[in-house]
N, C-alpha and C positions, 0 to 999 in steps of 0.2 A: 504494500500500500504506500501512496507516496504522500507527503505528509502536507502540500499543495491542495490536495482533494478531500473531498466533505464523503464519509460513510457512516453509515446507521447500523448501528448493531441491532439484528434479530432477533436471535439465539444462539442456544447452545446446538452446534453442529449435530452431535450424538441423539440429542432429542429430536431435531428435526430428523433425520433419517431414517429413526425410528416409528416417528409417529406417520409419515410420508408426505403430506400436509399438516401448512402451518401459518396460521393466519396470525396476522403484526399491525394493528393500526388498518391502513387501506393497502394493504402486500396479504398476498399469496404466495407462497413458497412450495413447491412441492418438491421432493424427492422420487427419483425414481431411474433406475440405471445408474447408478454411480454419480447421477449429476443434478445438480441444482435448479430448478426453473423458477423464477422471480417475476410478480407482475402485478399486475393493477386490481385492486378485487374488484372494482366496478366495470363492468361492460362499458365500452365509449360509446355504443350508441343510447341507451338508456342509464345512466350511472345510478339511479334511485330506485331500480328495482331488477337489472341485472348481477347477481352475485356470482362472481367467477368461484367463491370460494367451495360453492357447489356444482359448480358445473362439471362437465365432463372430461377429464384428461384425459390424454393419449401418451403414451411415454413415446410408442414405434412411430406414431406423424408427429411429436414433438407437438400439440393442440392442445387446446382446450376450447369447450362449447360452452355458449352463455346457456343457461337454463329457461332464461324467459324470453331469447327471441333465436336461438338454435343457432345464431352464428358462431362461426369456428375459428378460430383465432391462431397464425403460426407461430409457435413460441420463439422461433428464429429471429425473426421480423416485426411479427405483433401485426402486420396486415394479415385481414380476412381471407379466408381459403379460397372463396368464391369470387369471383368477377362483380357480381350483381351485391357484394356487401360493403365492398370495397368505398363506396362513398358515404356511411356509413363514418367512419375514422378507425385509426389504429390505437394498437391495447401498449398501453405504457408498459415496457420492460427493466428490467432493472439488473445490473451484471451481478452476480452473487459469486461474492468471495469467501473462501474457506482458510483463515489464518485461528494457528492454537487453541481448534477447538471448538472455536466460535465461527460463527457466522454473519459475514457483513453485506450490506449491498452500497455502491456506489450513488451515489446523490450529485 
């Protein structure tokens, strides 16, 4: 981490991994493959009543689905899978770092 840049501590690495999901303030976190996914709990195109924190992951397409309006989100990118979502906006990502244990994401 370079000491120029703003990071927010999460958690405890070990617990999140554990639990697989893990929800912080407006972050989702999930676990799953070995690697970290970080993002926005709110849906962009409804943020008051889209919850990412329920919605559907995908570890093998790297997704997740909003639950109240099925769009599908690439955790790569944060744009929509679909053509037709795409104007809609993109899912805030967030890079999640694994130092001593803990777990930070970049801000």
């Amino acid at each position: 981490m370079k000491k120029n840049e703003d990071y927010h501590f999460i958690g405890l690495s070990a617990d999140i991994k554990k639990a697989g999901v893990f929800v912080k303030d407006h972050l989702v976190v999930y676990y799953a493959e070995g690697r970290f996914y970080c993002f926005s709990k709110q849906c962009p195109h409804l943020p008051e009543v889209g919850d990412l924190s329920i919605g559907a992951f995908c570890p093998i397409n790297k997704t997740v689905k909003c639950p109240a309006h099925a769009v599908t989100y690439c955790l790569n990118t944060g744009i929509p899978v679909r053509e037709a979502h795409r104007r809609l906006g993109s899912l805030d990502l967030y890079e999640p770092i694994e130092l001593e244990g803990n777990l930070f994401i970049k801000i």
